[in-house]
N, C-alpha and C positions, 0 to 999 in steps of 0.2 A: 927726239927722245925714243929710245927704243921699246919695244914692244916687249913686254914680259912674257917668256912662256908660260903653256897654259899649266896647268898644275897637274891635271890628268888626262894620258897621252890616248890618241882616239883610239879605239879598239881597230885589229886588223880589217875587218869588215869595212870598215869608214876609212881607213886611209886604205883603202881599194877602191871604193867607190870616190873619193875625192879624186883621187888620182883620175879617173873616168873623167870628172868633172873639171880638170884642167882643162877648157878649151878655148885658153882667152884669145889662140892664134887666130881664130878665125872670126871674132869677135867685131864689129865697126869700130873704128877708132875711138868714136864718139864713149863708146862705153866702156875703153878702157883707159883713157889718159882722164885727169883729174883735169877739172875745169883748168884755164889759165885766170879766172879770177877768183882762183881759190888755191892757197899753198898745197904743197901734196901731202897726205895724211902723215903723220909721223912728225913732218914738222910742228916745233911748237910756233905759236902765232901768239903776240904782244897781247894782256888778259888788260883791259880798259877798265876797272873799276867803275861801273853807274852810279850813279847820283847816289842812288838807294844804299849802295855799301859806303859812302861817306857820313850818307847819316847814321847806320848802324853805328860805324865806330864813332862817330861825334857823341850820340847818345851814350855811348857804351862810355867811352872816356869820363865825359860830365858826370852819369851815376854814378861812378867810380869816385871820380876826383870829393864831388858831393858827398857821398857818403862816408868818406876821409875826413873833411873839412867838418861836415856839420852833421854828426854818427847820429842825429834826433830826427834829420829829412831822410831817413832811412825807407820809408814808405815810400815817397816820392820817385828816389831813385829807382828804388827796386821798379815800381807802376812804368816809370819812360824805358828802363830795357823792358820789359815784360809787351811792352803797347809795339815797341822796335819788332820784337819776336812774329805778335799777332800781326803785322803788317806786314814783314816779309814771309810769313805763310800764306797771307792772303793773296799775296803775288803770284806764288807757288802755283797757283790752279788757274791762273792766263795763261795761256799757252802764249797768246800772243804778245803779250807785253815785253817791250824790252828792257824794264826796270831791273830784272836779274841778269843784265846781256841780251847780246843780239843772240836773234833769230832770224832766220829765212819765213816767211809766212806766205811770201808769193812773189814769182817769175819776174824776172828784170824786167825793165823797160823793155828791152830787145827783142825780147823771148814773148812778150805782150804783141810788139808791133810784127813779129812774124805768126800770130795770131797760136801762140803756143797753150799747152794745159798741163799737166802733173797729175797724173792718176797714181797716187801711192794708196800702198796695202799694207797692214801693220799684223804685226803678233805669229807669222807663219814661218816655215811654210808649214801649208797643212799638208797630207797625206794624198787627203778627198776635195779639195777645196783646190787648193790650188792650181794642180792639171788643169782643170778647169777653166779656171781664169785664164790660164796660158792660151788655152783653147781658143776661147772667146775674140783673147787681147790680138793672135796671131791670123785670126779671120777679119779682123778690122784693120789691121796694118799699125794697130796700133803700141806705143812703147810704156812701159810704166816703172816705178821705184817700190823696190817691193825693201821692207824696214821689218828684216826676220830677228827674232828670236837667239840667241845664241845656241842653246840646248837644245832647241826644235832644229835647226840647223844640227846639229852635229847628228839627230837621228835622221835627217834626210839629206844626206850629202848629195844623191843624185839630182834630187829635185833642186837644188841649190844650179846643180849644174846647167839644168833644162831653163832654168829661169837666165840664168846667164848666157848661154845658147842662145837664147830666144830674142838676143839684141835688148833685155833689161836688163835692170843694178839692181844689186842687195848692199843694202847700209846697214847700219850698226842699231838696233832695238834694245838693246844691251844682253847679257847675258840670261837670265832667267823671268823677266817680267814681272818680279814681285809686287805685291800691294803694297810693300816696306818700302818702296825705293823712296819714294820723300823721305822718307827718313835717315836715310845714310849718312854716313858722314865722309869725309873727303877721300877717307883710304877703302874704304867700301864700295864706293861708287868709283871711286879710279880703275878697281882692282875688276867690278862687274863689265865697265866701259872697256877694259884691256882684253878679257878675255874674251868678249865677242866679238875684237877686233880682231885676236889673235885667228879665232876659228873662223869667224865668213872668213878672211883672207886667206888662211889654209885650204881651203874647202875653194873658192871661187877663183883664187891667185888674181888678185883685184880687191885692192884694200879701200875697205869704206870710205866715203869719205862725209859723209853726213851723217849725223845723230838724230834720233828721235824719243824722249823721254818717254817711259812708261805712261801711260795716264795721260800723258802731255804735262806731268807735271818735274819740272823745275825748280830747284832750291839754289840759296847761296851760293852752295859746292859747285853747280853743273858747271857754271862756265870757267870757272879758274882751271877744273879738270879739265875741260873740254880744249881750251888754249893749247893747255901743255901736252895735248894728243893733238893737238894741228887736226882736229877735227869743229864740224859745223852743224850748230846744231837746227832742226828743221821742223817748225808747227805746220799750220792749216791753214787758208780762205775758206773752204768749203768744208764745211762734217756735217756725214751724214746719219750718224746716230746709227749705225745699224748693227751696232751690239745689242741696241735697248728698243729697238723699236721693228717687231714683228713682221709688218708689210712694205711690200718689195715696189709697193706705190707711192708712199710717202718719204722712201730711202729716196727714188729714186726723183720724184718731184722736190722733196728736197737739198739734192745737189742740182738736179738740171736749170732750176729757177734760179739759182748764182750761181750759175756756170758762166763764165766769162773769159776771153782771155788772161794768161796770168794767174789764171786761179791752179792752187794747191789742194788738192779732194782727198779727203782722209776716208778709206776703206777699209774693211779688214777682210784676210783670205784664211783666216780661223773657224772652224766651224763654232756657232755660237748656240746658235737656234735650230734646233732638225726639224726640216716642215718639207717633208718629202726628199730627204735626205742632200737637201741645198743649202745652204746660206743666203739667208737677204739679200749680203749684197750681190754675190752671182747669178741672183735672179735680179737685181735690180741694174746688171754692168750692161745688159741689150741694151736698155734706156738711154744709159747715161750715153754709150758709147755714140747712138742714133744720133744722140743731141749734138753732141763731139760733132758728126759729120754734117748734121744740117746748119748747123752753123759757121761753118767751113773753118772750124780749129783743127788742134793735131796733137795727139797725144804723143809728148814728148821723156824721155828719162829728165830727172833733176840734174845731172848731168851736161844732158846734152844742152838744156835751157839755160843754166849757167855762160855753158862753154862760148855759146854764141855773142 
């Protein structure tokens, strides 16, 4: 399925600096070919229907047919869509559950037995924050999945580039990161998911190939969309709360204590909290990163943990 152009073309500034940021020649393989157990992005990939959407339309059908047949159980019907509704919202805020479609939530088998990790970083790139990280990630040897921003992306094309440079992936966070996006509907959320596929790939020449919902929240819509972009979408084993929680002690005690192989660590390279002009979790990546080493894992791209 082809990629829609975007709607507004980058300013000269940005497509110069993308251009810069073309450097996938000297990239590892590892970070530029799409898993082989994963179609390449663009392909569409067969949408499975879960359990969950057969009972929607089951119920949907029967209040229907009900409220035809016998227009006095009118309450009734209307209560079982309405109960249908509140229960596929309630799904909506699992990140984990695969009742809306699958999800990636953590590292194959493979990628376990060669004692692999997934250090991903949501909502960026930032400015101040994520140099940073690079800093950090590039002194430990280590690799990570960074799940930017569409519009944060198109104002920092060069950082898009450094990150890529740098032997990591940038995936698809979708276009803007609104609080709306549960709410979307099929051509909204197509239309968000398109355009920041368009841009990271413009910008990186390396087309995403994993998704990450805002919020980590999931409706109906995500995965029928997601198929027909031949993309995959990707939760957590490990979160660290470190939008909402201040100390870089308890961010960081609370990934290292499930830190395991296999494990998926949900971070963010956004600035959120200014407390000496750092982020939580860049004060809390020492930690985690130590833990990485003394336990003789290996921070690997989503990617490369697939590929294997």
């Amino acid at each position: 399925m082809p990629i829609e152009p975007i709607e507004s073309a980058l300013s000269p500034d940005a497509q110069a600096a993308g251009a810069e940021a073309r450097v996938h020649a000297a990239l590892p393989a590892a970070a530029l070919s799409s898993p082989p157990l994963l179609p390449h992005p663009g392909s569409p990939r067969a949408w499975r229907p879960s359990p969950l959407y057969w009972l929607a339309g089951g119920v949907h059908v029967a209040g229907a047919l009900t409220w035809l047949a016998r227009p006095s159980l009118w309450p009734w019907a209307l209560g079982a869509m309405a109960a249908d509704h509140v229960l596929n919202f309630a799904f909506s805020f699992m990140p984990g559950s695969t009742m809306l479609g699958p999800c990636i939530r953590s590292l194959p088998a493979a990628a376990r037995a060669r004692g692999e990790v997934a250090l991903t970083f949501d909502d960026g790139p930032d400015p101040e924050v994520t140099p940073r990280i690079l800093d950090l990630l590039g002194a430990r040897g280590a690799r990570a999945t960074f799940f930017c921003v569409g519009e944060r992306a198109r104002k920092q094309p060069r950082l898009l580039g450094d990150i890529v440079a740098a032997g990591h992936t940038v995936e698809n966070h979708s276009l803007t990161h609104s609080p709306a996006h549960g709410f979307y509907g099929p051509r909204r959320l197509r239309h968000d998911i398109v355009q920041a596929q368009h841009l990271i790939t413009e910008l990186t020449q390396v087309a995403p190939v994993f998704y990450r919902p805002p919020y980590g929240v999931r409706t109906p819509m995500t995965e029928p969309v997601l198929s027909a972009l031949g993309l995959h979408c990707v939760t957590w084993s490990v979160r660290s709360f470190d939008t909402v929680d201040r100390s870089e002690e308890r961010v960081a005690r609370r990934v290292t204590t499930r830190l395991t192989a296999g494990a998926i660590v949900l971070l963010h390279d956004r600035e959120v909290h200014r407390q000496r002009e750092r982020t939580v979790a860049l004060r809390a990546l020492p930690r985690i990163l130590d833990a990485i080493a003394t336990r003789g894992l290996r921070a690997v791209t989503l990617r490369a943990a697939l590929a294997g």
